[in-house]
LOFILO-400563 format. One record per residue (C-alpha): residue number from 1; chain; x, y, z. Coordinates in pm, 1 decimal, m for minus. Layout:
<recs>
+-----+--------+----------+----------+----------+
! num ! chaine !       xx !       yy !       zz !
+-----+--------+----------+----------+----------+
! NUM !      A !        X !        Y !        Z !
...
+-----+--------+----------+----------+----------+
</recs>
This chain:
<recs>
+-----+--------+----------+----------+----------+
! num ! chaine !       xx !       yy !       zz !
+-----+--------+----------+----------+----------+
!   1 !      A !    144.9 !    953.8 !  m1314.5 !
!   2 !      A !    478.5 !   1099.9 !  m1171.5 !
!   3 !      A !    594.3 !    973.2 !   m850.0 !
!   4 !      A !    860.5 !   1219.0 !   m673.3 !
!   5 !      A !   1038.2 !    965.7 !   m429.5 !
!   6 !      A !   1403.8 !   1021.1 !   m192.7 !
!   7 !      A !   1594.7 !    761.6 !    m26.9 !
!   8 !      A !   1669.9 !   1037.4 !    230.8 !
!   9 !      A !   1339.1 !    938.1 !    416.8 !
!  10 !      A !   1509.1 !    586.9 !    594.0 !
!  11 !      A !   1739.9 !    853.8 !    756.9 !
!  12 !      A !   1463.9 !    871.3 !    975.4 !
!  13 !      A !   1449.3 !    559.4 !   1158.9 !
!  14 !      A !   1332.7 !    591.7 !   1482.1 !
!  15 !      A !   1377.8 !    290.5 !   1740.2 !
!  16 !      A !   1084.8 !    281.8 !   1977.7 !
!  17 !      A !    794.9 !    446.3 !   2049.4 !
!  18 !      A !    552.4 !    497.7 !   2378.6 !
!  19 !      A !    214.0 !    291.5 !   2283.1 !
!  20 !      A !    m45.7 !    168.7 !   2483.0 !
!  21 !      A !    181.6 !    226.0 !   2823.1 !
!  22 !      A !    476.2 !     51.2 !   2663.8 !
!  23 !      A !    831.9 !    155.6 !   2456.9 !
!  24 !      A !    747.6 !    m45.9 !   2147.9 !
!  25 !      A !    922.5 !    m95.7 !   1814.9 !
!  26 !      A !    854.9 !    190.3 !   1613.5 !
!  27 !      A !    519.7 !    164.3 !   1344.4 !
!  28 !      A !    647.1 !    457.9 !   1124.6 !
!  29 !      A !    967.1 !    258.3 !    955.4 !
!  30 !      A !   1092.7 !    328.2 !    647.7 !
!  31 !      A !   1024.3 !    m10.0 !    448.9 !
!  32 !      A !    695.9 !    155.1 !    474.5 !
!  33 !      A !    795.0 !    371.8 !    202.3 !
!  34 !      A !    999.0 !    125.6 !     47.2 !
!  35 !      A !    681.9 !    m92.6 !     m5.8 !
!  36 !      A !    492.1 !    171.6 !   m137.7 !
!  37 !      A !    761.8 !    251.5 !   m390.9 !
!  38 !      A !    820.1 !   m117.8 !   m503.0 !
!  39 !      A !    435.6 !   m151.0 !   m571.5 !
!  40 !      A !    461.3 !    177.7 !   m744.0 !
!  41 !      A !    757.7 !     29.6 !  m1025.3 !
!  42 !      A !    522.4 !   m357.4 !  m1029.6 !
!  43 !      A !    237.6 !   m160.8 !  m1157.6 !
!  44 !      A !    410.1 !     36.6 !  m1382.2 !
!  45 !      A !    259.4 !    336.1 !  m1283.2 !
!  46 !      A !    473.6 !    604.4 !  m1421.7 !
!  47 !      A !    798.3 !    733.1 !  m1341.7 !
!  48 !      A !    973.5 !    779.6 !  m1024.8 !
!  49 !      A !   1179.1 !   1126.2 !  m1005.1 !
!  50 !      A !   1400.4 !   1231.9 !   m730.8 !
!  51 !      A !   1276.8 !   1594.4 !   m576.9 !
!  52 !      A !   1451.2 !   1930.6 !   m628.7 !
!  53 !      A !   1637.7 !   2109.9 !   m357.9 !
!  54 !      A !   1373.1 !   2402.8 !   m254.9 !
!  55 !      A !   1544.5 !   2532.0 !    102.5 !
!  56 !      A !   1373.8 !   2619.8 !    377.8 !
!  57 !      A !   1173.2 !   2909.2 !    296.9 !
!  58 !      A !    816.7 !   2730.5 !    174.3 !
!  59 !      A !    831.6 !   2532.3 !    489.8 !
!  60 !      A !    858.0 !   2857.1 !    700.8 !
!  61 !      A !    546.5 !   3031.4 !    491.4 !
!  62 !      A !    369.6 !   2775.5 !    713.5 !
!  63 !      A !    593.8 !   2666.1 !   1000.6 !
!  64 !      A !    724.3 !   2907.4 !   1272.4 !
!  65 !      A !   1089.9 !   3004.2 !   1190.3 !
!  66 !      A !   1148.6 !   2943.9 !   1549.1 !
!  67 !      A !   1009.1 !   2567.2 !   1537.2 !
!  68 !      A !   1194.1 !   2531.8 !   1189.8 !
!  69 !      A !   1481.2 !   2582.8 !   1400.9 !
!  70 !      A !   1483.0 !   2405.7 !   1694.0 !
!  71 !      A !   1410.5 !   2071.8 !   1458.5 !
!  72 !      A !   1721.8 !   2152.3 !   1241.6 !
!  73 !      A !   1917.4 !   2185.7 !   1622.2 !
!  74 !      A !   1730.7 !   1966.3 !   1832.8 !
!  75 !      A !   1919.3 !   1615.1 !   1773.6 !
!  76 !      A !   2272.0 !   1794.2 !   1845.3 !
!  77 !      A !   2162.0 !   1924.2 !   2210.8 !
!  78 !      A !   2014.4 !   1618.5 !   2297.3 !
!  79 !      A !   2343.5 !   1431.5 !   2184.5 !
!  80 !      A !   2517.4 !   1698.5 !   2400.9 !
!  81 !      A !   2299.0 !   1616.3 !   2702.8 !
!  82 !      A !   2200.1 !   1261.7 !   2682.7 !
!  83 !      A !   2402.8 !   1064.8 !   2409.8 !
!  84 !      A !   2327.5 !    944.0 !   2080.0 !
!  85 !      A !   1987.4 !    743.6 !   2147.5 !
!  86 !      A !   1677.0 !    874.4 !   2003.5 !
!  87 !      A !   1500.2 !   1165.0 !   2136.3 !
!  88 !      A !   1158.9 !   1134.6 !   2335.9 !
!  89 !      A !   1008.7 !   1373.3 !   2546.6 !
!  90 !      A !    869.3 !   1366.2 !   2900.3 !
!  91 !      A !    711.9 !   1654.4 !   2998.9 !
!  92 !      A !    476.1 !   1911.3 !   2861.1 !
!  93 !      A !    296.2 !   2230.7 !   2901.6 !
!  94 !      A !    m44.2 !   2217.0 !   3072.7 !
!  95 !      A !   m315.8 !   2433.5 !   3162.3 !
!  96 !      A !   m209.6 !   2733.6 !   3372.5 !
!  97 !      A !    136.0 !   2720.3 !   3265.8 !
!  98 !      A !    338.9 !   2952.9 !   3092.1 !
!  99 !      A !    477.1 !   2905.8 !   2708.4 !
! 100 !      A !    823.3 !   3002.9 !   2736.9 !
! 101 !      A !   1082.2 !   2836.6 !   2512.1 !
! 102 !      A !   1310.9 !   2670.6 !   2788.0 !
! 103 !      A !   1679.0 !   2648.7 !   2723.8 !
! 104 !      A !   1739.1 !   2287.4 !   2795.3 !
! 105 !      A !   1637.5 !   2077.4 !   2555.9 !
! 106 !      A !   1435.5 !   1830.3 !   2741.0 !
! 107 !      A !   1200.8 !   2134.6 !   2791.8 !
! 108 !      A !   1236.9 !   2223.0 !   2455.6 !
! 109 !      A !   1079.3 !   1862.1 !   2356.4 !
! 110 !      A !    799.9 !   1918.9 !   2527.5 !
! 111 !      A !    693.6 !   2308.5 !   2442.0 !
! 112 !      A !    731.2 !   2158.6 !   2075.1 !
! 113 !      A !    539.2 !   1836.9 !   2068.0 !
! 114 !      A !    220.8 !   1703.8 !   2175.9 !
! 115 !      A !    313.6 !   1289.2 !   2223.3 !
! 116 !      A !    577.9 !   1073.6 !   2279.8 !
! 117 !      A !    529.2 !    850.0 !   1984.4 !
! 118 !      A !    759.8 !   1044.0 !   1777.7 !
! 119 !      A !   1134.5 !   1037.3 !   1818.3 !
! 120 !      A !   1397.5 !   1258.6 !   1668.8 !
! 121 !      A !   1658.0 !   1071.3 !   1550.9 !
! 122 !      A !   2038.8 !   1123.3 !   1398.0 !
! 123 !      A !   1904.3 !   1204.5 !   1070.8 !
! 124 !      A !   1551.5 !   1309.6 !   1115.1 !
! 125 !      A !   1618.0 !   1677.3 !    980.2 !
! 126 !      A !   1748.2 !   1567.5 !    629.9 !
! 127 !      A !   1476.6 !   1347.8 !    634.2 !
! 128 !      A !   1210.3 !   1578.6 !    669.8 !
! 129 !      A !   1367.2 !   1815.5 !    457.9 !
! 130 !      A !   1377.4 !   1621.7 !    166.1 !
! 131 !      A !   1021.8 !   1466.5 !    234.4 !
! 132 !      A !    902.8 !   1868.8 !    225.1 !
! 133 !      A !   1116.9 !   1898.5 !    m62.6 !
! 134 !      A !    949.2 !   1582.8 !   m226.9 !
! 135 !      A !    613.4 !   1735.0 !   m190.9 !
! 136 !      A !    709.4 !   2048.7 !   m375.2 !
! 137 !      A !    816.4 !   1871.8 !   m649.9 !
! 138 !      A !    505.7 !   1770.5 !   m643.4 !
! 139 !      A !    302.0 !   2052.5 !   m639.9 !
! 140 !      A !    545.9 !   2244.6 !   m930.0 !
! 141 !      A !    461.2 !   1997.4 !  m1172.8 !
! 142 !      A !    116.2 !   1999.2 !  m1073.1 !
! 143 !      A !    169.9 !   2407.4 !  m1126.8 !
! 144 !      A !    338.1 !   2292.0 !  m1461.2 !
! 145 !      A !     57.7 !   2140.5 !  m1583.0 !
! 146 !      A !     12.8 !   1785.3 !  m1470.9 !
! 147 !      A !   m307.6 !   1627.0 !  m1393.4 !
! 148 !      A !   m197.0 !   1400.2 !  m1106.0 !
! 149 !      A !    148.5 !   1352.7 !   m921.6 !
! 150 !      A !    221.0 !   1111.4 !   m602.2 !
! 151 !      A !    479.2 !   1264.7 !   m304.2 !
! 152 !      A !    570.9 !   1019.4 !   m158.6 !
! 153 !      A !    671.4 !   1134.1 !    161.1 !
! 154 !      A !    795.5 !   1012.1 !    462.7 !
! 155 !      A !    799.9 !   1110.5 !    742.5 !
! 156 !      A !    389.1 !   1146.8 !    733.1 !
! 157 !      A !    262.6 !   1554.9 !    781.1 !
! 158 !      A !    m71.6 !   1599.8 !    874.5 !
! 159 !      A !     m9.7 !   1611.2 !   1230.2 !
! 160 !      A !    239.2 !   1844.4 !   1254.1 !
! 161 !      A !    145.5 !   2201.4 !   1356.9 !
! 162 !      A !    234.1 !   2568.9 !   1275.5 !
! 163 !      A !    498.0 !   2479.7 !   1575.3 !
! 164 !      A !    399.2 !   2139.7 !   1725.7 !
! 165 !      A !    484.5 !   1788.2 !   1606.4 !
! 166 !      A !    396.4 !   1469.5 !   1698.7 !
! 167 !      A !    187.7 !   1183.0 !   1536.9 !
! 168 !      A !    482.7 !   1098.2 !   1332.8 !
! 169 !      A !    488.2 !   1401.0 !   1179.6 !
! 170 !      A !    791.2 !   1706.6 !   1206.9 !
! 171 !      A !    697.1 !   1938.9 !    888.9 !
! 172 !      A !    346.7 !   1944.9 !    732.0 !
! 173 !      A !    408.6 !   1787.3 !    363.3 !
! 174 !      A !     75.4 !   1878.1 !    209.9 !
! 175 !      A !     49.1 !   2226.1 !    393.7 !
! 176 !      A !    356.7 !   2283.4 !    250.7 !
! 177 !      A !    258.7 !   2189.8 !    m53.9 !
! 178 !      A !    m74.7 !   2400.5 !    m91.5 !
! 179 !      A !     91.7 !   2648.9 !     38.2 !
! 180 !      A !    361.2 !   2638.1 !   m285.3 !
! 181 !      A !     18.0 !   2613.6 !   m540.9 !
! 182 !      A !   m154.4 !   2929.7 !   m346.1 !
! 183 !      A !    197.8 !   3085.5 !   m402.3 !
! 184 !      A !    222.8 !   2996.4 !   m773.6 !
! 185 !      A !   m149.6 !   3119.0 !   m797.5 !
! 186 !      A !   m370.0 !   2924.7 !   m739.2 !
! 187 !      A !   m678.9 !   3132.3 !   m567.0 !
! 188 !      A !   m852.2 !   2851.6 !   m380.5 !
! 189 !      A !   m687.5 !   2509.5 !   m270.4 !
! 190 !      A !   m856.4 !   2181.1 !   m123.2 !
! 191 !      A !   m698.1 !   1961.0 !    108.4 !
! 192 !      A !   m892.4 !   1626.7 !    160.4 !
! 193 !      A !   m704.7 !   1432.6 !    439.7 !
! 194 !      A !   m848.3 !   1029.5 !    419.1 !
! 195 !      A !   m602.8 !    910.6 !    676.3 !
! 196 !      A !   m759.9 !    731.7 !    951.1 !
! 197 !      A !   m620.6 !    996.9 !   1215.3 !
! 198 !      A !   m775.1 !   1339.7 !   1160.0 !
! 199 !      A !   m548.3 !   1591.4 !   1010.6 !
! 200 !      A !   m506.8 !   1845.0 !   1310.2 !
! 201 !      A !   m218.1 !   1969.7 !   1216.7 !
! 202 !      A !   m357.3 !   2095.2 !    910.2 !
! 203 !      A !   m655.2 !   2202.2 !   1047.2 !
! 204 !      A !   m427.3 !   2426.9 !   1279.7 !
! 205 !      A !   m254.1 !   2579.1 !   1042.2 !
! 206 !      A !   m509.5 !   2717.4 !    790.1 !
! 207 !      A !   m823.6 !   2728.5 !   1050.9 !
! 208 !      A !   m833.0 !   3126.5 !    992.3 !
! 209 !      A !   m793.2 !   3090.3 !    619.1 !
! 210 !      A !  m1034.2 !   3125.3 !    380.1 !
! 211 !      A !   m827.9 !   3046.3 !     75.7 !
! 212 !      A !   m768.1 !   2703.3 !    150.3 !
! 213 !      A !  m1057.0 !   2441.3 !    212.7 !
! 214 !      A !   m964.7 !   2149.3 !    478.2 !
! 215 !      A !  m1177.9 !   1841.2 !    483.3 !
! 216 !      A !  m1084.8 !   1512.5 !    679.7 !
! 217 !      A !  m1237.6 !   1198.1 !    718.5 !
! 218 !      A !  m1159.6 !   1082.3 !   1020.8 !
! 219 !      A !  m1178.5 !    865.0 !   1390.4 !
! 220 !      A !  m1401.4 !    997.8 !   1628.6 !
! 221 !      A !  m1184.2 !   1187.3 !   1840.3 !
! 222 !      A !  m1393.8 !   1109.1 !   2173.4 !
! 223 !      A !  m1232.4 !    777.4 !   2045.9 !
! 224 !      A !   m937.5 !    815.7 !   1875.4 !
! 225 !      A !   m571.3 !   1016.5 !   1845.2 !
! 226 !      A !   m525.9 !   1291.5 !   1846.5 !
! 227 !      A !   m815.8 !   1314.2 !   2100.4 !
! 228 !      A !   m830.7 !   1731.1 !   2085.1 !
! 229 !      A !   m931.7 !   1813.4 !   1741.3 !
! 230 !      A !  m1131.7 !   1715.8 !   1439.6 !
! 231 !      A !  m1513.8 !   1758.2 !   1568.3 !
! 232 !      A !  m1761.2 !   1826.2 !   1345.0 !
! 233 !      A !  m1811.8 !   2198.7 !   1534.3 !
! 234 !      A !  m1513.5 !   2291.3 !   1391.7 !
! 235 !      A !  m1583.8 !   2479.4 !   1106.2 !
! 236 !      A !  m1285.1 !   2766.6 !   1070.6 !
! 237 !      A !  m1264.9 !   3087.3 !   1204.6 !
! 238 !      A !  m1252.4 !   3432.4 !   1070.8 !
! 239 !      A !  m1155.7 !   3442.7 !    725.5 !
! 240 !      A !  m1172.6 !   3095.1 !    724.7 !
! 241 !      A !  m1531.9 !   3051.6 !    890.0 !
! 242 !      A !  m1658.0 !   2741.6 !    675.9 !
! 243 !      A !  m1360.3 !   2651.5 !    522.3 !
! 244 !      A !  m1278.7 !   2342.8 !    761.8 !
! 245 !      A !  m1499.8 !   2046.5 !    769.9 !
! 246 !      A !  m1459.0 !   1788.1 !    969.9 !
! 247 !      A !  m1661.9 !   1413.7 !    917.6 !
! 248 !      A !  m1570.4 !   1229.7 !   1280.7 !
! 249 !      A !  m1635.4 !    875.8 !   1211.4 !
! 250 !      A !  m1725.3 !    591.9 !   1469.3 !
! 251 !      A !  m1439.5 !    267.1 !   1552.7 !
! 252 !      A !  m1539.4 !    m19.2 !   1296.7 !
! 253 !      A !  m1697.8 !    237.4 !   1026.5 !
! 254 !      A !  m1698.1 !      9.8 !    691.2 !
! 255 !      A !  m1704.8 !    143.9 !    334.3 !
! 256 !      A !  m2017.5 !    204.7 !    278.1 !
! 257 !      A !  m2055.2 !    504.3 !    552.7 !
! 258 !      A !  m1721.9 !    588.9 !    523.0 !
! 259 !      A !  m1756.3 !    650.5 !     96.3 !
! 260 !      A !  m2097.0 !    836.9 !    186.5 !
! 261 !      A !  m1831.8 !   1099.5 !    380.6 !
! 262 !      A !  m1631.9 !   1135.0 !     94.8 !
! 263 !      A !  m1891.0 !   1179.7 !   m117.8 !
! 264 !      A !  m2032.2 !   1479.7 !     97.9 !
! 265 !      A !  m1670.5 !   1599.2 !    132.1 !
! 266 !      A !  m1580.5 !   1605.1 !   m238.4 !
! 267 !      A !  m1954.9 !   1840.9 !   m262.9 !
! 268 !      A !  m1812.4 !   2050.5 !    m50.7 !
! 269 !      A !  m1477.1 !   2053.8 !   m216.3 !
! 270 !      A !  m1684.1 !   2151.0 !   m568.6 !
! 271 !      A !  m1879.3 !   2424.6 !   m393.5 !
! 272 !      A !  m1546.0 !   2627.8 !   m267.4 !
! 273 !      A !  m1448.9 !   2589.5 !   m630.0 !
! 274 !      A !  m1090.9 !   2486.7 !   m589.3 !
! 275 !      A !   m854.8 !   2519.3 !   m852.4 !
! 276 !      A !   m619.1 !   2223.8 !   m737.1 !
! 277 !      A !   m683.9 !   1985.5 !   m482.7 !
! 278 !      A !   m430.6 !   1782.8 !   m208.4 !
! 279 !      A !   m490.4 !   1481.0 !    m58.8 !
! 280 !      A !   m323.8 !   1360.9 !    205.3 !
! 281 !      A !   m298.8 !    988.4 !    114.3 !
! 282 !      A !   m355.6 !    761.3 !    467.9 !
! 283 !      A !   m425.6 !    420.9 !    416.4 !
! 284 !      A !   m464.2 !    334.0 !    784.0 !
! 285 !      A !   m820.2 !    289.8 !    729.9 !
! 286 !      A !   m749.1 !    m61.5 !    592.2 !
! 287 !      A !   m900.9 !   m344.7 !    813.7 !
! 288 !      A !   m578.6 !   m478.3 !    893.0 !
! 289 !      A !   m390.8 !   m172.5 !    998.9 !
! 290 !      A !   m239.2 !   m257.8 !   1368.9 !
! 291 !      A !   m331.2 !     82.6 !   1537.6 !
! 292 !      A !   m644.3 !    172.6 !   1377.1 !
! 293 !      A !  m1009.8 !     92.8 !   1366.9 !
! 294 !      A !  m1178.9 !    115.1 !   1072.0 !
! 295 !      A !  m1288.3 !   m156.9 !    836.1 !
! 296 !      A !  m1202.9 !    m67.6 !    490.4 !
! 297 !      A !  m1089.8 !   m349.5 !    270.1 !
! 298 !      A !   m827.0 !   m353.5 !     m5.0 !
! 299 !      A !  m1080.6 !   m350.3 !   m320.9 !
! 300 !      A !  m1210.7 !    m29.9 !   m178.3 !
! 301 !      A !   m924.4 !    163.7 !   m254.8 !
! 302 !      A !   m952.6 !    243.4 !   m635.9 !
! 303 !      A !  m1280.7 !    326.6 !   m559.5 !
! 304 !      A !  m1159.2 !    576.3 !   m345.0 !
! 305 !      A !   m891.5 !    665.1 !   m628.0 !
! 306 !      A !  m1183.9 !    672.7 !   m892.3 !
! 307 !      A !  m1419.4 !    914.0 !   m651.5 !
! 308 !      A !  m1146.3 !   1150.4 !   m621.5 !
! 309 !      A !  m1063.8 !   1172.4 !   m992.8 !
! 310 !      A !  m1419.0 !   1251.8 !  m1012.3 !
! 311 !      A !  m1355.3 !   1592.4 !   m871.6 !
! 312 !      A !  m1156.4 !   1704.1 !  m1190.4 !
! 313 !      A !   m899.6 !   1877.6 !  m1042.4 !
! 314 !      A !   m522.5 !   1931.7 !  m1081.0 !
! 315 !      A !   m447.3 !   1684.2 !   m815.4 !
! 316 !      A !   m124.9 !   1606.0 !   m557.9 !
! 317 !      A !   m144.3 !   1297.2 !   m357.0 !
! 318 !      A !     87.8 !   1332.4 !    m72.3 !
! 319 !      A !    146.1 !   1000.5 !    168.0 !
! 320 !      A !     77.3 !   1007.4 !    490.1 !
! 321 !      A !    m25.3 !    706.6 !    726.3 !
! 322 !      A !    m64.1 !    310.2 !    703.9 !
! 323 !      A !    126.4 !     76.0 !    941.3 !
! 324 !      A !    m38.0 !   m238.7 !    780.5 !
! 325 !      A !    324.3 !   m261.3 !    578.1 !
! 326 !      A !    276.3 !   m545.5 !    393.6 !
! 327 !      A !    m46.0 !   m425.9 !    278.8 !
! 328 !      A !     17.1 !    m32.0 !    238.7 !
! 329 !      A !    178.8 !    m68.8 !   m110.2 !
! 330 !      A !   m111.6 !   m205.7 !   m262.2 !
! 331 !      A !   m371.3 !     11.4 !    m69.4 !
! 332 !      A !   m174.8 !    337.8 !   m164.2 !
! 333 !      A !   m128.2 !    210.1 !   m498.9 !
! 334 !      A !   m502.3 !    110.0 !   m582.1 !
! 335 !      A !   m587.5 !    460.5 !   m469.3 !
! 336 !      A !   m385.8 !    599.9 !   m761.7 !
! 337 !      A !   m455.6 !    341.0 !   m965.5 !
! 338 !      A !   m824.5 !    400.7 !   m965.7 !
! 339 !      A !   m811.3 !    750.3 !  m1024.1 !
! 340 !      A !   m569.9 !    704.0 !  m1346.0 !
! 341 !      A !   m812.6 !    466.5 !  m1486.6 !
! 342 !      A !  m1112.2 !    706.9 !  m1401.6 !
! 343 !      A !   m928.6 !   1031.2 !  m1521.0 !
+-----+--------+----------+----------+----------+
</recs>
């Protein structure tokens, strides 16, 4: 199994976050990905390949060129206006006002984001860049004839919106990349999000689609971030009526319900008859994880890996959450080792 990795990611590196009422060192860091990649060379899973240079273009054929912009601009107007500290907003839109793009950037923060967990930092654009870029890769070898491949991205995706971030998450990694198979021609694509946060950024994006199948396992999100999607009513709209499922899952769900879900998902997944399949790779549903709730244990992750393999499809594993860092190597890791053994 290939794994496309960048050391551009830990350009990222936010400070602090706001959490539970609080500015708190920031859970997205980049030993994260560090961890992931060290377990990745201990195993000896395969080689580790730096991404190609793709531009901007497949992140606009699912981001708004206006949002794509502001990101690549945002950190040198809030330098100009505030200094060179990390970049929070304050404010946002709610109901009954107006969505106009303000011209200061403190407004700007706000009509673009949805939390203040997710700072822009000094080198948060190359950084997301690349991480897009590293998901690409990804999907062209899986276009090229490879069975499996492992993005591993950072900054996380999932969350991010046509023209919204937050969550972590500035450009949507796996969007992107099943965006770049449908492009290389692929008819139907599967995205299965198992990160312990539902996917709404994902959701968002291909909701009126009916070429692309979303599935996420998920906190209840009467419960859980992001609070305002990922209920099981949600089913797509339009052309893409039935082509999101959602599987809203209860604080301390264990293995046992939580593999009946995937099971059910990976049905539906057969029954759209994909001809690749995504999966945005959150590990956060491990027992230990410091801002989640679920109770999945560290031998349950090849299973996972093994289930998914079990789908025979072309398959791109793209990383997305998992703040239990000195666990998250081996979680991520058993997921792809189980499916290489079960392939």
């Amino acid at each position: 199994m290939i794994t496309i990795y960048s050391d551009a990611h830990a350009l990222h590196d936010g400070k602090a976050e706001l959490h539970d009422g609080k500015l708190v060192s920031s859970f997205e860091m980049p030993r994260r990905a560090e961890l992931v990649l060290a377990r990745v060379q201990e195993v000896g899973l395969g080689p580790v390949s730096p991404p190609k240079i793709f531009g901007l273009d497949p992140v606009r054929r699912v981001h708004a060129p206006d949002y794509v912009a502001f990101l690549e601009t945002a950190w040198d107007e809030w330098v100009a206006e505030h200094g060179e500290y990390d970049a929070l907003p304050f404010t946002w839109i709610g109901p009954g006002m107006r969505r106009v793009v303000p011209d200061h950037i403190d407004g700007k923060l706000g009509y673009y984001s949805f939390d203040a967990g997710t700072p822009i930092t000094a080198g948060t654009f190359r950084a997301i860049r690349s991480a897009a870029d590293v998901a690409l890769t990804g999907a062209e070898l899986i276009v090229r004839g490879e069975r499996v491949a492992f993005a591993l991205t950072r900054p996380p995706g999932h969350h991010a919106h046509r023209a919204c971030y937050g969550g972590y998450c500035f450009f949507n990694n796996a969007a992107v990349a099943a965006q770049a198979l449908r492009d290389a021609g692929a008819d139907r694509v599967a995205v299965l999000d198992i990160d312990y946060h539902h996917g709404n950024g994902t959701q968002d994006i291909f909701y009126s689609r009916g070429d692309v199948l979303f599935a996420s396992l998920h906190a209840d999100p009467v419960q859980e971030y992001p609070y305002y999607l990922g209920f099981s009513d949600e089913t797509g709209e339009g052309a893409g009526e039935g082509t999101n499922v959602n599987y809203p899952l209860p604080f301390g769900t264990g293995f046992d319900v939580w593999h009946a879900a995937l099971r059910h998902a990976l049905a539906r997944i057969a029954t759209f008859r994909a001809d690749a399949l995504v999966v945005s790779l959150g590990v956060d549903t491990y027992k230990g994880d410091p801002i989640s709730r679920f109770r999945l244990d560290t031998a349950d992750y090849p299973v996972i890996g093994a289930a998914l393999a079990g789908a025979g499809l072309p398959t791109l594993f793209v990383m997305e959450g998992g703040y239990a860092v000195e666990a998250i190597g081996v979680n991520a890791v058993g997921v792809l080792q189980g499916f290489a053994d079960a392939a």
